[in-house]
Every structure is written in structure tokens, then in C-alpha cells.
C-alpha positions as CSV (number, residue, x, y, z in Angstrom):
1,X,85.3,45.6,180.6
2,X,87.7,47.3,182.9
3,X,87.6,50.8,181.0
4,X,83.7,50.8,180.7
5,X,84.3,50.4,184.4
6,X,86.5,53.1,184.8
7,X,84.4,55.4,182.7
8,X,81.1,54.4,185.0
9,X,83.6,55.2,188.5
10,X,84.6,58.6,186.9
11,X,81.3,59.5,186.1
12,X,79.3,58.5,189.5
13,X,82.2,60.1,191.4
14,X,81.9,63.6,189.2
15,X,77.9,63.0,190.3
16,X,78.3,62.3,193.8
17,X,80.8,65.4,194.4
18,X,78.4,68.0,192.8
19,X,76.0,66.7,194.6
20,X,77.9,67.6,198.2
21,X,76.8,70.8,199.5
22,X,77.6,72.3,202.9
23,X,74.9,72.6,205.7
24,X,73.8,75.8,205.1
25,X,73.4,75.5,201.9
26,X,71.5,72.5,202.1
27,X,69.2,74.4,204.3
28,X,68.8,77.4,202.0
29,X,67.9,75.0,199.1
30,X,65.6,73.0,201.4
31,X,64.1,76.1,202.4
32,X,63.2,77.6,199.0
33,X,62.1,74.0,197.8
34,X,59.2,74.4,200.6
35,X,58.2,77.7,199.8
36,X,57.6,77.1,195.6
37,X,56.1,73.6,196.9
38,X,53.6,76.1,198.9
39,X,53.1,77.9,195.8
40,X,53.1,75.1,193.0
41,X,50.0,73.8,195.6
42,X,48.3,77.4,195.0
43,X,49.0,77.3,191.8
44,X,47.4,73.9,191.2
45,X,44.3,75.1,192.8
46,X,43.8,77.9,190.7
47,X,41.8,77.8,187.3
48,X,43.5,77.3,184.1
49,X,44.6,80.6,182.7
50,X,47.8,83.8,183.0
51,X,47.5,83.4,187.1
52,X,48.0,79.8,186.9
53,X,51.4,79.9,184.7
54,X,52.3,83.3,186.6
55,X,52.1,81.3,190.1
56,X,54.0,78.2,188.6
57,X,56.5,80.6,187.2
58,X,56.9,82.2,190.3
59,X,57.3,78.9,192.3
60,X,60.7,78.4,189.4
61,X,62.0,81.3,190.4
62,X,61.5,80.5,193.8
63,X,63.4,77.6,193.2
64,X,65.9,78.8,191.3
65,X,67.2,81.9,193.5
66,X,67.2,79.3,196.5
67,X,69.7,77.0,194.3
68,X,71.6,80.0,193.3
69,X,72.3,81.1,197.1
70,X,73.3,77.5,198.2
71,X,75.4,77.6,195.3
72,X,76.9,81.1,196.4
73,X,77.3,80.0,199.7
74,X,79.5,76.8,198.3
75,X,81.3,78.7,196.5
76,X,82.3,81.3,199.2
77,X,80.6,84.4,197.5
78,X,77.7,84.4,199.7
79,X,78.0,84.9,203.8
């Protein structure tokens, strides 16, 4: 009982500290979440087809750069 409660403390811990981010980088990520929202929104208005997925692949990227700068700026290789 008490190591399955150890395990569940280690893990929810290891969670909750990658899960900390500093101001700015909560901004940046915040930022770029609103921007592929904008575009996922396009994207769901357009007609099936190559535009669609390019739109919806652009509103990933989108997403993904703005996690990659909040995580540069955590890790102190981004000003």
C-alpha cells in the first residue's frame, strides 16, 4: 500500500514540475495556442481536400514552434 503510494507521489510530482513554466513562457505558448486555434477555425471552414490538411498542418507547426520557444526560454537558450 505504502509503495504504490510512493510510486503515485513520485509520479504526480515528476508531472506537476514539467508542467511549471516561467511567465514568459507561458505567454509565448499561450500565444501561439491562439494563433493555430485561429487557423485550425480556417481550416475547419474550408472544404475537404490538400488546403484543408495544409492549414491544419500549419496550425501544428504553429503550435509546436510556440512550445519549442517556451521551452527555450525555460531552459535559458532563448532571450
Amino acid at each position: 500500500m505504502m509503495r504504490k503510494f510512493a510510486i503515485t507521489f513520485a509520479a504526480g510530482s515528476a508531472l506537476a514540475l514539467a508542467a511549471c513554466q516561467s511567465p514568459a513562457a507561458d505567454q509565448v505558448e499561450d500565444q501561439a495556442d491562439a494563433q493555430a486555434d485561429v487557423i485550425d477555425a480556417q481550416a475547419d471552414a474550408m472544404p475537404e481536400g490538400p488546403a484543408k490538411e495544409a492549414m491544419e498542418d500549419k496550425a501544428d507547426a504553429v503550435e509546436a514552434q510556440g512550445e519549442a520557444k517556451a521551452d527555450a526560454i525555460d531552459s535559458g537558450t532563448m532571450t
